[in-house]
C-alpha positions as CSV (number, residue, x, y, z in Angstrom):
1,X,-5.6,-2.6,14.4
2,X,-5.3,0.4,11.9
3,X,-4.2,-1.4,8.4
4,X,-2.5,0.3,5.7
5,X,-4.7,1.0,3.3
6,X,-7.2,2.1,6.4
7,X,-4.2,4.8,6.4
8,X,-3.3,5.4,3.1
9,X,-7.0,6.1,1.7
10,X,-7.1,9.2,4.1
11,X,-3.2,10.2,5.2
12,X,-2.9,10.7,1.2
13,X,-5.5,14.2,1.4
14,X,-2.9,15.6,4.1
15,X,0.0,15.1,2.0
16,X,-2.0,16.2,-1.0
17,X,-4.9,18.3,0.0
18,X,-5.8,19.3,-3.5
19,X,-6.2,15.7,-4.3
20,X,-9.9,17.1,-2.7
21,X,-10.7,19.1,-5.9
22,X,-9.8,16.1,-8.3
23,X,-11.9,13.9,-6.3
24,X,-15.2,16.5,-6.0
25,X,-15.0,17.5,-9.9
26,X,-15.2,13.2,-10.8
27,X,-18.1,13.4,-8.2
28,X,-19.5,16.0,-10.1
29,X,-19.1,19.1,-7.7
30,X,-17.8,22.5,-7.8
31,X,-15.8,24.0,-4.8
32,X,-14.0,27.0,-5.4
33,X,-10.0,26.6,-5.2
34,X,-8.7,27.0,-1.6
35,X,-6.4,29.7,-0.6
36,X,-5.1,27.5,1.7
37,X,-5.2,24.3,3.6
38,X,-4.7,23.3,6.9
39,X,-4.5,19.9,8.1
40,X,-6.3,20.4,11.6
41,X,-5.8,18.2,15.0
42,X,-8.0,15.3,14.5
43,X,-8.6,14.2,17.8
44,X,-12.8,14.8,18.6
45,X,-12.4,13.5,22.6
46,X,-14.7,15.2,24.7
47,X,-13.9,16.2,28.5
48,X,-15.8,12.8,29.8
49,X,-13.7,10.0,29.0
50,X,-14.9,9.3,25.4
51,X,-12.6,9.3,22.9
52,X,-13.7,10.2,19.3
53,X,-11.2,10.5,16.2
54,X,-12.0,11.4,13.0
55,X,-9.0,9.9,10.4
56,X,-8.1,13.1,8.7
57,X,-9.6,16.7,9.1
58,X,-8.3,19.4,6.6
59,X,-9.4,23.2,6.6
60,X,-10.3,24.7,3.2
61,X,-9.8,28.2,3.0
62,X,-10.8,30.8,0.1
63,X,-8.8,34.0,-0.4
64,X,-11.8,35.9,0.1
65,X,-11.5,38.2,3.2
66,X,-15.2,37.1,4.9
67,X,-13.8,33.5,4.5
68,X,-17.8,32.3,3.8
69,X,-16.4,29.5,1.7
70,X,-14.5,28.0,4.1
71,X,-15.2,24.7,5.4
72,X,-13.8,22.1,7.1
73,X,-13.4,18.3,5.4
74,X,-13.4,15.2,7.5
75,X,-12.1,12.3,5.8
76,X,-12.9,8.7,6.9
77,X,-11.4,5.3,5.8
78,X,-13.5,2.5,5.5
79,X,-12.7,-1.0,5.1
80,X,-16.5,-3.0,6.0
81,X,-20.3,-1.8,7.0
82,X,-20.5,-1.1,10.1
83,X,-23.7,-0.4,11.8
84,X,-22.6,2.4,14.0
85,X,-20.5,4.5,12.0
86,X,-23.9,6.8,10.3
87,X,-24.1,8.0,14.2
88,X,-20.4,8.3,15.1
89,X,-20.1,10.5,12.0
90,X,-22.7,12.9,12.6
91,X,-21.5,13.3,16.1
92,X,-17.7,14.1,14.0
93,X,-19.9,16.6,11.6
94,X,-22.2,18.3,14.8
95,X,-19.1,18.4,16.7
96,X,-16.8,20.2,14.2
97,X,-19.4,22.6,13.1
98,X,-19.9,23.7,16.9
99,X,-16.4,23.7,18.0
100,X,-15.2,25.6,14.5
101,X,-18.2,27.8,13.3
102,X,-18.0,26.5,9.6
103,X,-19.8,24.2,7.5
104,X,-18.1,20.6,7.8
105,X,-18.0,18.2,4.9
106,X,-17.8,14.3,5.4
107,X,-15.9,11.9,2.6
108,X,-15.9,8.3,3.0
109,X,-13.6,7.0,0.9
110,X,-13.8,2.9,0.4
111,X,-12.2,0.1,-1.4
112,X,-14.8,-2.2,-2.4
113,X,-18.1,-1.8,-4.2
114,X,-20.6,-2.8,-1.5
115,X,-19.4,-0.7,0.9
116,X,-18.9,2.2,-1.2
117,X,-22.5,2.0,-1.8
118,X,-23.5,1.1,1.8
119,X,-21.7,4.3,3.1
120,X,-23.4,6.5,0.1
121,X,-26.7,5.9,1.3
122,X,-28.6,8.8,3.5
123,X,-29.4,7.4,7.0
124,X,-32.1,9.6,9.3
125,X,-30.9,10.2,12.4
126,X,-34.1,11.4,13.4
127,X,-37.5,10.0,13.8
128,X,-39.5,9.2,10.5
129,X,-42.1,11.9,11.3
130,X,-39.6,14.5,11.0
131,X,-36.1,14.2,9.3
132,X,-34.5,16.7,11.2
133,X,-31.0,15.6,11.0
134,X,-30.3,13.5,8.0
135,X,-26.2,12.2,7.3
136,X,-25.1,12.2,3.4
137,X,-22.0,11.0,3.3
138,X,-19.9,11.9,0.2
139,X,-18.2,8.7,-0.9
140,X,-14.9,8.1,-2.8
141,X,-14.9,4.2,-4.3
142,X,-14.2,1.7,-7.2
143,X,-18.1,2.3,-8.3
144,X,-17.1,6.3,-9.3
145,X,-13.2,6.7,-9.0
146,X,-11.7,6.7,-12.7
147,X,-9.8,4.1,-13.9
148,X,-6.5,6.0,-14.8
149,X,-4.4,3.7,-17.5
150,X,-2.6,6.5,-19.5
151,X,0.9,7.3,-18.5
152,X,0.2,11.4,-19.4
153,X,-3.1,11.5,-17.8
154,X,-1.6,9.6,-14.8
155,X,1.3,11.8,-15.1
156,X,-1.0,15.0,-14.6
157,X,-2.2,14.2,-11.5
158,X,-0.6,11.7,-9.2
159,X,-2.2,12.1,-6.3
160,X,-5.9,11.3,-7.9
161,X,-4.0,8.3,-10.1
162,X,-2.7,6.8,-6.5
163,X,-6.3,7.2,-5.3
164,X,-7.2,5.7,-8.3
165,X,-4.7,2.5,-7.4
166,X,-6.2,2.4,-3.7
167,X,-9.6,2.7,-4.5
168,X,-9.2,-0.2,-7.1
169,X,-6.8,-2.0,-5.4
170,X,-9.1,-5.2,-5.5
171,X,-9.8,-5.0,-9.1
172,X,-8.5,-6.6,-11.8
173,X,-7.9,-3.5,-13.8
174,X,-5.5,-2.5,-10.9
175,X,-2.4,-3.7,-13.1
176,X,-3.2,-1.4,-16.0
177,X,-3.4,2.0,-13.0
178,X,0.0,0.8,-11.9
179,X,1.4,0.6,-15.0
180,X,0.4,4.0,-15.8
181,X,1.7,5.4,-12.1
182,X,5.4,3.5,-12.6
183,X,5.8,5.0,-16.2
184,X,4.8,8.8,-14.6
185,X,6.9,8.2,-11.8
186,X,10.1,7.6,-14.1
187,X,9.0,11.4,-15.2
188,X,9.4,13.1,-12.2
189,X,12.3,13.4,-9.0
190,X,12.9,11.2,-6.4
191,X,11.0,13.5,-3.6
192,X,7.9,13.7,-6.0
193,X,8.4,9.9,-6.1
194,X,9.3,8.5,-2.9
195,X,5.9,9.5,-1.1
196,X,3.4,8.4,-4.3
197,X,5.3,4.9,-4.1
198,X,4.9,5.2,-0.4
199,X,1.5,5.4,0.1
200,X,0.6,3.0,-3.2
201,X,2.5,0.5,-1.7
202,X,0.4,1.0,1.7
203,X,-2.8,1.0,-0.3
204,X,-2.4,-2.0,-1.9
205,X,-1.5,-4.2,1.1
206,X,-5.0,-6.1,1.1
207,X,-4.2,-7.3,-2.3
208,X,-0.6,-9.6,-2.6
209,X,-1.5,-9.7,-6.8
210,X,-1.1,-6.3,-6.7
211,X,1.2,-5.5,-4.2
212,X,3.8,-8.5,-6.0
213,X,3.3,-6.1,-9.3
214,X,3.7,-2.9,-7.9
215,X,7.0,-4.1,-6.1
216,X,7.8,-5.8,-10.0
217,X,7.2,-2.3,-11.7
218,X,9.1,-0.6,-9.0
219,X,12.0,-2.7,-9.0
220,X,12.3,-2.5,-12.7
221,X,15.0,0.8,-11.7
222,X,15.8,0.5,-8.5
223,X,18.5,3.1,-9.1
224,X,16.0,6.1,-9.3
225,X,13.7,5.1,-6.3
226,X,15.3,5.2,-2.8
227,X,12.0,4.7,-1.1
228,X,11.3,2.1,1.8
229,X,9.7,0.0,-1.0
230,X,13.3,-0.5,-3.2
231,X,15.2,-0.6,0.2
232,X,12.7,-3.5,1.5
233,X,13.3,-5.0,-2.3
234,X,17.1,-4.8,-1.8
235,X,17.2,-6.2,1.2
236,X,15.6,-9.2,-0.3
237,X,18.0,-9.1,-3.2
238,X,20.8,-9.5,-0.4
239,X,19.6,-11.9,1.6
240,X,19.4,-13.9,-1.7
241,X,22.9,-13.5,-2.9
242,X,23.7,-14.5,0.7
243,X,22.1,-17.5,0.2
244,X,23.5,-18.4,-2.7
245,X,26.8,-17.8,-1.7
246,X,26.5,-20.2,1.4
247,X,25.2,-23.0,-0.9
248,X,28.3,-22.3,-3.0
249,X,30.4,-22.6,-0.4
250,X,28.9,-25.8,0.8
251,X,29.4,-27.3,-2.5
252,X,33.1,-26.0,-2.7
253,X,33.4,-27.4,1.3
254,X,32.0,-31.1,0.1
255,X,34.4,-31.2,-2.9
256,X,37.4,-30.2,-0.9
257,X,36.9,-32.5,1.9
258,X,37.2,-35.3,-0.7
259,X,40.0,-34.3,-2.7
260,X,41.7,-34.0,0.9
261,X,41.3,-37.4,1.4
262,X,42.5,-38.5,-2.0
263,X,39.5,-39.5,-3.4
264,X,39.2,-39.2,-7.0
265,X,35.7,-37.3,-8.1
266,X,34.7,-37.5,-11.3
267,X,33.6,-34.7,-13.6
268,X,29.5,-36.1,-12.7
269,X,30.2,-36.0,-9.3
270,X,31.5,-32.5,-9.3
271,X,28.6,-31.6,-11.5
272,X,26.1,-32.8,-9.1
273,X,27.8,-31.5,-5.8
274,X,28.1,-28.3,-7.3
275,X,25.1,-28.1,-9.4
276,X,22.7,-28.6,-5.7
277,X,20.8,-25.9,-4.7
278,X,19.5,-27.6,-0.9
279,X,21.4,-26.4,2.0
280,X,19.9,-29.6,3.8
281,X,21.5,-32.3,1.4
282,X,24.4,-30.1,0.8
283,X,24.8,-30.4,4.8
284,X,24.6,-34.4,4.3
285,X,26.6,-34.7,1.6
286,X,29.5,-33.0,3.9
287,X,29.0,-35.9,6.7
288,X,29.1,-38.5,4.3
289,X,32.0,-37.2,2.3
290,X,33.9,-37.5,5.8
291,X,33.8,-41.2,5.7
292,X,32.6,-42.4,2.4
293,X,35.1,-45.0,0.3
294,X,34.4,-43.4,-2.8
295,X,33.2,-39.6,-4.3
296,X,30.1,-41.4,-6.1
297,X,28.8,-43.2,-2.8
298,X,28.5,-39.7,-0.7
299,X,25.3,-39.5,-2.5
300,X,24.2,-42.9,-1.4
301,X,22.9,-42.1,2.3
302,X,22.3,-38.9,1.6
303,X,18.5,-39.2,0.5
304,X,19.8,-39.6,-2.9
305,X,20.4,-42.5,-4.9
306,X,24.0,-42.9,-6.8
């Protein structure tokens, strides 16, 4: 089963595919400003009943008119090692070169340090004698994504600062790039918004420390963000006040049903009927104040002591 931050570690390059050019200059490359982008069909299934999907594939094109510096970018979430991904990738790269005509780039982009480094490393597809195909991966992770804590330099680039949260969402310095991202997000509209909460919330699933904190942060103004996130958070708020209006009302139900009987309930007995926060004994406290002689003995079988 796909998990969030399986989708939010790739789904955030279609939604933002000059988040690629953040993420190459950090790596320490140079590509040359796209024209354009086109987020391409990502399904690799051949004729024979094999199917082979790549997670995101983006087309980068330059304004130039040959169109020599375009190039395709296959982008691949990955959660664990696994053994056979080095081959099912260079099928992806071998199959998008032939099928598109252009040089094909692979990014693996990771949320943990081991794998990070597993998926850096260049495997031989090819005998030892001869290395004639040989898969180099390049790899987005907490070893070399930056660690954005400033509000204006997360407020500059979003996108890489929610890459920033994903890719570090296990770490403890995770707190410090959310506060940054929630104080940028105040600076900018609702639609800018919605989506960056979206997918941080998404890539920080694996982690309920940082998932209880980003909810915190974002419920600080829940006013300005309209997102599934605030609506999930209002929900709970309701279902609270619900709650808390039923226990009232229970209280209110065990008070009346002895002042109906003519039972006299003094000011500590009121206190502690209304002052009960258990639906369950609140429930109890109603049988027994059917039938009980007095106010003060309702709490007497009702797995309380007078």
């Amino acid at each position: 089963m796909v998990s969030p931050p399986h989708e939010a570690m790739h789904r955030i390059f279609q939604d933002y595919p000059g988040l690629f050019t953040g993420v190459s200059q950090v790596l320490g490359l140079t590509f040359a400003p796209p024209a354009s982008v086109t987020v391409m069909p990502t399904d690799l299934t051949e004729a024979r009943p094999v199917e082979r999907r790549v997670d995101t594939l983006l087309r980068f094109d330059s304004d130039g008119s040959t169109g020599e510096d375009s190039f395709l970018l296959a982008i691949e979430s990955q959660g664990k090692k696994d053994p056979d991904k080095p081959s099912s990738w260079a099928y992806y790269l071998s199959f998008l070169c032939a099928k598109y005509k252009i040089p094909v780039l692979l990014l693996v982009v990771c949320q943990d340090r081991a794998t990070a480094e597993w998926a850096a490393r260049p495997v031989s597809l090819s005998p030892r004698q001869w290395p004639a195909l040989t898969l180099r991966p390049l790899v987005a992770g907490p070893h070399n994504m930056p660690v954005i804590t400033d509000p204006d330099e997360a407020g500059a680039d979003l996108a890489l600062t929610t890459l920033s949260a994903i890719t570090h969402a296990k770490d403890p310095d995770v707190g410090d790039i959310l506060k940054a991202l929630s104080s940028a997000l105040q600076q900018v509209s609702e639609a800018v918004a919605d989506p960056i909460i979206e997918f941080t919330a998404q890539g920080l699933s694996g982690n309920r420390r940082a998932v209880e904190l980003w909810r915190n942060l974002m419920a600080v103004d829940l006013s300005f963000y309209k997102s599934w996130l605030s609506e999930e958070i209002r929900d709970e708020g309701r279902d609270e006040g619900r709650a808390e209006a039923r226990v009232q009302t229970a209280a209110e139900d065990v008070l009346l049903v002895l002042e109906t009987r003519g039972l006299d309930v003094p000011d500590e007995i009121r206190e502690r009927v209304t002052g009960c926060d258990d639906p369950d004994l609140l429930r109890r406290l109603l049988t027994r104040a059917v039938t009980a002689p007095s106010a003060e003995e309702i709490f007497t079988d009702a797995g309380e002591d007078a």
